[in-house]
N, C-alpha and C positions, 0 to 999 in steps of 0.2 A: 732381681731374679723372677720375680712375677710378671712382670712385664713383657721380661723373656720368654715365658711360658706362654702368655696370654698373643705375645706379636707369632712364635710359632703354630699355636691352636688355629689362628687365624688363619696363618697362609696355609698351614695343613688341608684348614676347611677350603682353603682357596686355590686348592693343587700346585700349589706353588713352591712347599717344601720338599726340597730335594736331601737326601739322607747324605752323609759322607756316603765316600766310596768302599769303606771297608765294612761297612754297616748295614747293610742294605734289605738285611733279615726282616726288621718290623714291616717295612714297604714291603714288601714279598708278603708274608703274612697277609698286611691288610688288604694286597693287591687281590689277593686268591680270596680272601673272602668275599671281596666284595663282586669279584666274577661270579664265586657260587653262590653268591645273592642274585645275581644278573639271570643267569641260568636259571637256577631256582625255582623261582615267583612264577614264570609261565606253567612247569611241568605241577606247580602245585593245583591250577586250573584243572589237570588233566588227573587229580587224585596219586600222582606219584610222586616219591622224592629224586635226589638225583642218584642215591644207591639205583632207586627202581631203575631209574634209567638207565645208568649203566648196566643193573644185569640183563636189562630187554635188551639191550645193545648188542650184548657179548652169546646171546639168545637167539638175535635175529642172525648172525653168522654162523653159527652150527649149536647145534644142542651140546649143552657142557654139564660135568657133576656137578655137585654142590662143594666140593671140596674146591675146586676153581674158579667158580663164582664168589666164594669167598673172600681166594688169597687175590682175585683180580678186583675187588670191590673194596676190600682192603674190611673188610667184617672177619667177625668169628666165623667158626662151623657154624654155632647157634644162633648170631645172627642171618648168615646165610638161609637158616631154615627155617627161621621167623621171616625172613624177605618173601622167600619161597613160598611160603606156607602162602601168606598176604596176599602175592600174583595170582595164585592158582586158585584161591576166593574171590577174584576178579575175575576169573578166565583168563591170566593175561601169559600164563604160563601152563604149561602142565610136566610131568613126570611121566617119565616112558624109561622101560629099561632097555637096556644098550642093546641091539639085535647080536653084537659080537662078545657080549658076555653077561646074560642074563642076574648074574652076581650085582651089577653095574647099574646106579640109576638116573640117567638123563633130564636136564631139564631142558622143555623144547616150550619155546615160543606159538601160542594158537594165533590164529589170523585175527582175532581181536586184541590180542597182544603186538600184532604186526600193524594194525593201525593204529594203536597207541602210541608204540615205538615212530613210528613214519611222521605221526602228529609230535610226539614231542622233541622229535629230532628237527623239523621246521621251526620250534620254538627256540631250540636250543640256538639251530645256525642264524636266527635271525638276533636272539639279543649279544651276540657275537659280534654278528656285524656291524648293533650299534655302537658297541665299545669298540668296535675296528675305527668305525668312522670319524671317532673322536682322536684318533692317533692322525701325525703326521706321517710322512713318506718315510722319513728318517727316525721317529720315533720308533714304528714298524722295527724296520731297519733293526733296530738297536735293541730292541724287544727279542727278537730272535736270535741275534748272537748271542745275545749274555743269557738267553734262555736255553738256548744250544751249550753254551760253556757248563751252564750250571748241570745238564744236566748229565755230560760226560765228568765235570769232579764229581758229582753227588753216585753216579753210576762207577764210578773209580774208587770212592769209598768202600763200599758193597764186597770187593775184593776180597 
C-alpha cells in the first residue's frame, strides 16, 4: 500500500498520473490552482490579486455597480467594497454616480487603472501562453471539448 502511494506521488510529481475517467474532479481542482498560481505571481508584481484583476477587467469595459462586480468576481457585497475601497486608494478605480439615475453608483476604471489593467493583461496572456506551450495539438484538442462539455452539464445544473 505505501509503495502504491509513494509510486503514484512520484508520477503525480512526474505528470504522468492520469485520474480514472470518472474521477476527474481532484485533477480539475489541482489543474485550476495551479493556473491561478500561473496567473497570479506576475499581477502580484503589479500590487494586485487576481479579484483586482478581474474587477479592472470587468472596469475597463464599461463602468458597473458594486453589486455586479461582486456576483461577477464571485465576492460578497462587502468584499466587493473592500476590493473597491482598495482600487480607488490606488487610483486604479473611482466611483461616479450613474448619469441616468443619480440613486446609482458606478465604478469606473481612471487611466492609471487602464495601465494597470493593459499591463496586467500582458502578464496574464503571456503566462497562458506558457502553459499553452506545454500542451500538445491534441492535448489542446481535448482540453476544450471536455472543457466545453463541462461547462454546459455544470451550466445545465444551474436550472
Amino acid at each position: 500500500m505505501a509503495a502504491t502511494r509513494r509510486t503514484r506521488s512520484r508520477r503525480a510529481a512526474e505528470g504522468v498520473l492520469t485520474p480514472p475517467l470518472d474521477e476527474p474532479w481532484p485533477a480539475l481542482k489541482e489543474a485550476y490552482l495551479l493556473v491561478r498560481r500561473n496567473s497570479a505571481s506576475p499581477l502580484a508584481r503589479l500590487g494586485i490579486s487576481l479579484s483586482d484583476f478581474h474587477c479592472l477587467e470587468l472596469c475597463a469595459r464599461s463602468p458597473a455597480r458594486a453589486s455586479a462586480l461582486a456576483h461577477a468576481v464571485g465576492v460578497t457585497p462587502a468584499g466587493a467594497t473592500d476590493m473597491i475601497d482598495r482600487l480607488a486608494r490606488h487610483h486604479l478605480v473611482r466611483r461616479a454616480h450613474d448619469p441616468n439615475d443619480g440613486r446609482v453608483v458606478l465604478v469606473q476604471l481612471t487611466p492609471a487603472g487602464g495601465r494597470v489593467y493593459r499591463d496586467a493583461r500582458r502578464y496574464e496572456q503571456a503566462a497562458l501562453r506558457r502553459i499553452r506551450s506545454r500542451l500538445t495539438k491534441p492535448e489542446r484538442r481535448a482540453l476544450s471539448t471536455g472543457l466545453a462539455a463541462l461547462r454546459r452539464a455544470a451550466a445545465g445544473s444551474l436550472a
